[in-house]
VOMIVO-170008 format. One record per residue: x, y, z of N, C-alpha, C in turn. Coordinates in steps of 0.02 Angstrom, whole numbers. Example, Ala and Ser with C-alpha at 12.3 -4.5 7.8 and 13.67 -1.06 7.14 Angstrom:
2
GUBA, 660, -284, 390, 615, -225, 390, 660, -165, 390
GUBA, 642, -112, 354, 684, -53, 357, 645, 2, 394
END
This chain:
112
GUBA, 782, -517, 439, 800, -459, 478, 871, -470, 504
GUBA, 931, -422, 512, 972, -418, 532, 997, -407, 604
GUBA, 1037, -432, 632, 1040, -397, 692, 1091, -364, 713
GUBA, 1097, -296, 719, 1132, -212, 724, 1150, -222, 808
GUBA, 1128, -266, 845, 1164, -246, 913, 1129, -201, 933
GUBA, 1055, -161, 930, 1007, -120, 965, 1034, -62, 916
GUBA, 1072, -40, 867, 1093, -1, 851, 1044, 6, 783
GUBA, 1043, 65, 739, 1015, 78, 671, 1027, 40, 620
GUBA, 1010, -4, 594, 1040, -31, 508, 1076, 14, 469
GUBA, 1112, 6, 456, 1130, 32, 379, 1153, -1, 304
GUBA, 1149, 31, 286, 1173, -23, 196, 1209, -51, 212
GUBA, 1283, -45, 238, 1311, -78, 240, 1314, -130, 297
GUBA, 1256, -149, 327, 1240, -194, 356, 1233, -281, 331
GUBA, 1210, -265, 248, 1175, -306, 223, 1205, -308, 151
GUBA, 1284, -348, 160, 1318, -353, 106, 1287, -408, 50
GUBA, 1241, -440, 71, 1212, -494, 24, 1156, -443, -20
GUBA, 1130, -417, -24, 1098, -393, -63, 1139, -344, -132
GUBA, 1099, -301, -167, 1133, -244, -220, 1091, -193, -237
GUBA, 1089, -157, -273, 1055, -126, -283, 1030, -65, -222
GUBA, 965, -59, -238, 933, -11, -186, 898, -61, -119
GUBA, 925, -113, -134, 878, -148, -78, 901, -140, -13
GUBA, 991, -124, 0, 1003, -141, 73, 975, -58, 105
GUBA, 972, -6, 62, 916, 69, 100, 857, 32, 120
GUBA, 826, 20, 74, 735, -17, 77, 739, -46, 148
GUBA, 783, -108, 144, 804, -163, 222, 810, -132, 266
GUBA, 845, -50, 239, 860, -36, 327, 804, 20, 356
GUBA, 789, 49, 287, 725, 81, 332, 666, 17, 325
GUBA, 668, -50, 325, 614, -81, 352, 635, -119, 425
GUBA, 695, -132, 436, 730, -112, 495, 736, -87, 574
GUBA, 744, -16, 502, 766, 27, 588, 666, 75, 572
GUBA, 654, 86, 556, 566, 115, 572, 526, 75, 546
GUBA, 505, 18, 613, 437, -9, 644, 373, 30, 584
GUBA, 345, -47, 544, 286, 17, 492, 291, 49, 454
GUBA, 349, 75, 430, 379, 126, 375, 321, 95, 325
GUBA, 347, 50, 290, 314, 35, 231, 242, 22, 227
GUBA, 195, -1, 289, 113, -9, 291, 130, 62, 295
GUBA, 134, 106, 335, 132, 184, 339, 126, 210, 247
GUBA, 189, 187, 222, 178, 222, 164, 124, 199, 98
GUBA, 99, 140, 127, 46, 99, 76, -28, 133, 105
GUBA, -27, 144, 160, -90, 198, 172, -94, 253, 159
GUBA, 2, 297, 148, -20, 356, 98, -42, 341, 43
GUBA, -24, 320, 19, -26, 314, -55, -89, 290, -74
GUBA, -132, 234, -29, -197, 248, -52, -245, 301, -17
GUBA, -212, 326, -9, -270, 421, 6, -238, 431, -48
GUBA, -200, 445, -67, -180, 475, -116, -215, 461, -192
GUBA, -205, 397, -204, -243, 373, -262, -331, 380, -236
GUBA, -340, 364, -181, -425, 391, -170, -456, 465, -189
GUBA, -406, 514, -148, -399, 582, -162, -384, 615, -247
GUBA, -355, 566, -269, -345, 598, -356, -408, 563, -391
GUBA, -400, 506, -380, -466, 479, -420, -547, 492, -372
GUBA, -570, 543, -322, -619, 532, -323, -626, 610, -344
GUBA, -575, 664, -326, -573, 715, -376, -571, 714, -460
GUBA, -550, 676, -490, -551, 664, -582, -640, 623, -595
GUBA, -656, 604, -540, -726, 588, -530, -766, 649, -542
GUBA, -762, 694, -489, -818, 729, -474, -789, 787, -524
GUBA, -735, 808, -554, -726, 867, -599, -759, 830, -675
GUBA, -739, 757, -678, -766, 755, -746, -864, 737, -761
GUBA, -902, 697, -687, -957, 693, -695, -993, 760, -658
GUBA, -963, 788, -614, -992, 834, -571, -1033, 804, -496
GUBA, -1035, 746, -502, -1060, 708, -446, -1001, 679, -409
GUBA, -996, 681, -347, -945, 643, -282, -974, 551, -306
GUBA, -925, 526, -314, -953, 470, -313, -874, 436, -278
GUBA, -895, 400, -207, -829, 395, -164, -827, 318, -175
GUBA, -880, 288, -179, -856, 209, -166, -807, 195, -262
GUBA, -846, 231, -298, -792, 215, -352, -739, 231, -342
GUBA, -710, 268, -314, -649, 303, -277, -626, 255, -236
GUBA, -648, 236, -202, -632, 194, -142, -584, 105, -173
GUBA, -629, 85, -220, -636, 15, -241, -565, 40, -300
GUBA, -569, 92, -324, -537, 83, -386, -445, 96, -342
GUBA, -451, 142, -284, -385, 154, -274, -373, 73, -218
GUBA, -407, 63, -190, -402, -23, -154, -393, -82, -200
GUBA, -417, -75, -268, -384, -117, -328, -313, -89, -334
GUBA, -297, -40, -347, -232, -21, -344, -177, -54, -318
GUBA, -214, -64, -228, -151, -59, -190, -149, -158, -182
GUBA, -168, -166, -215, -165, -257, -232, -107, -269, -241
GUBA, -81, -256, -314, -6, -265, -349, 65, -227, -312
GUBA, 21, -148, -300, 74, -141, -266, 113, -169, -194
GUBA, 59, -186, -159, 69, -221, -98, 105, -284, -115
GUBA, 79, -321, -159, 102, -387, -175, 183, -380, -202
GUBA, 200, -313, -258, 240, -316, -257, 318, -300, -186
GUBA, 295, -277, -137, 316, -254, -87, 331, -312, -61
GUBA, 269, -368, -52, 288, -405, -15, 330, -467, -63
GUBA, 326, -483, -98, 384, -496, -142, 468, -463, -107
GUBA, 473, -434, -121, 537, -398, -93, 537, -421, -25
GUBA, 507, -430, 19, 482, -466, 86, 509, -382, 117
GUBA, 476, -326, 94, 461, -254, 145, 418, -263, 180
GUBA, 371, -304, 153, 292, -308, 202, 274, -376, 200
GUBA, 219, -403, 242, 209, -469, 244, 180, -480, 199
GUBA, 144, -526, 198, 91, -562, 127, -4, -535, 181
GUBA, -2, -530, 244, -39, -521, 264, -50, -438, 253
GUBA, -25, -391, 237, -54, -345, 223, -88, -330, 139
GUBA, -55, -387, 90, -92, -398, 28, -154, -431, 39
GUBA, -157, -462, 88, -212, -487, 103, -285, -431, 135
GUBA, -253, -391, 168, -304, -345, 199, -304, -301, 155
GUBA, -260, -291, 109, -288, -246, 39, -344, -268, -12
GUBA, -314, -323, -1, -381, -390, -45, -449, -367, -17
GUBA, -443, -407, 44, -524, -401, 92, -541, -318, 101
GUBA, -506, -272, 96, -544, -215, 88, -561, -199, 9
GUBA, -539, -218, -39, -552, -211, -109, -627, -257, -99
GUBA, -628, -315, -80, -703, -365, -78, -747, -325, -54
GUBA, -739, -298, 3, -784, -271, 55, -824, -199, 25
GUBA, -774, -173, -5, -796, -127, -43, -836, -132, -110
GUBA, -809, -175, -138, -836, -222, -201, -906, -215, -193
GUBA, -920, -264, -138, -983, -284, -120, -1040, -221, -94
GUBA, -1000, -171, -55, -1047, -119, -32, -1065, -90, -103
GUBA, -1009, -100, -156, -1023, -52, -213, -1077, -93, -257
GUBA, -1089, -136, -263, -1136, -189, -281, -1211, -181, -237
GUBA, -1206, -179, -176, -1262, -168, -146, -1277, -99, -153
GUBA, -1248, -52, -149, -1286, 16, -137, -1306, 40, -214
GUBA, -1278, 3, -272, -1300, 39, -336, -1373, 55, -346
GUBA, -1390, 117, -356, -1466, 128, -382, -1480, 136, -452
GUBA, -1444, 100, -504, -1451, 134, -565, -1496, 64, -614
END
């Protein structure tokens, strides 16, 4: 993290980097959460498309497949995030343990 003097980051804050990273740095920066914020859209989002392509192609709601398949999702992507060090390693981790947790409910509740 940089330090701006209480002031906003900007790119040109963060001459060691290239690319798109010193934007990324500064909105991880200057807005507290940006990036967990946008890893919880994105899995509604992948929950919301895949539990709709669910229920249009079987006709049945089936949410924990929804659930598990967009929480597998957000594994790599998180990991890749935190790679870049946008997010900690502890929120790949709580993507993990909610992928298990779900795993397991989806394991226990099957009636087939």
């Amino acid at each position: 993290m940089v330090d701006c003097n209480g002031l906003y980051c900007t790119i040109s804050d963060y001459p060691s980097s290239s690319g798109v990273m010193p934007l990324l740095y500064a909105i991880r920066d200057g807005i507290p959460g940006a990036w967990d914020g946008i890893l919880i859209a994105i899995m509604f989002i992948l929950f919301a498309g895949n539990y709709f392509l669910i229920k249009n192609k079987t006709g049945r709601a089936k949410i924990l497949i929804a659930l598990i398949s967009s929480s597998f999702m957000m594994i790599p992507l998180s990991s890749l995030l935190a790679l870049a060090s946008l997010v900690t390693f502890t929120t790949v981790l709580f993507y993990a343990f909610i992928c298990i947790v779900i795993f397991i409910v989806f394991l226990v509740s099957d009636n087939n």
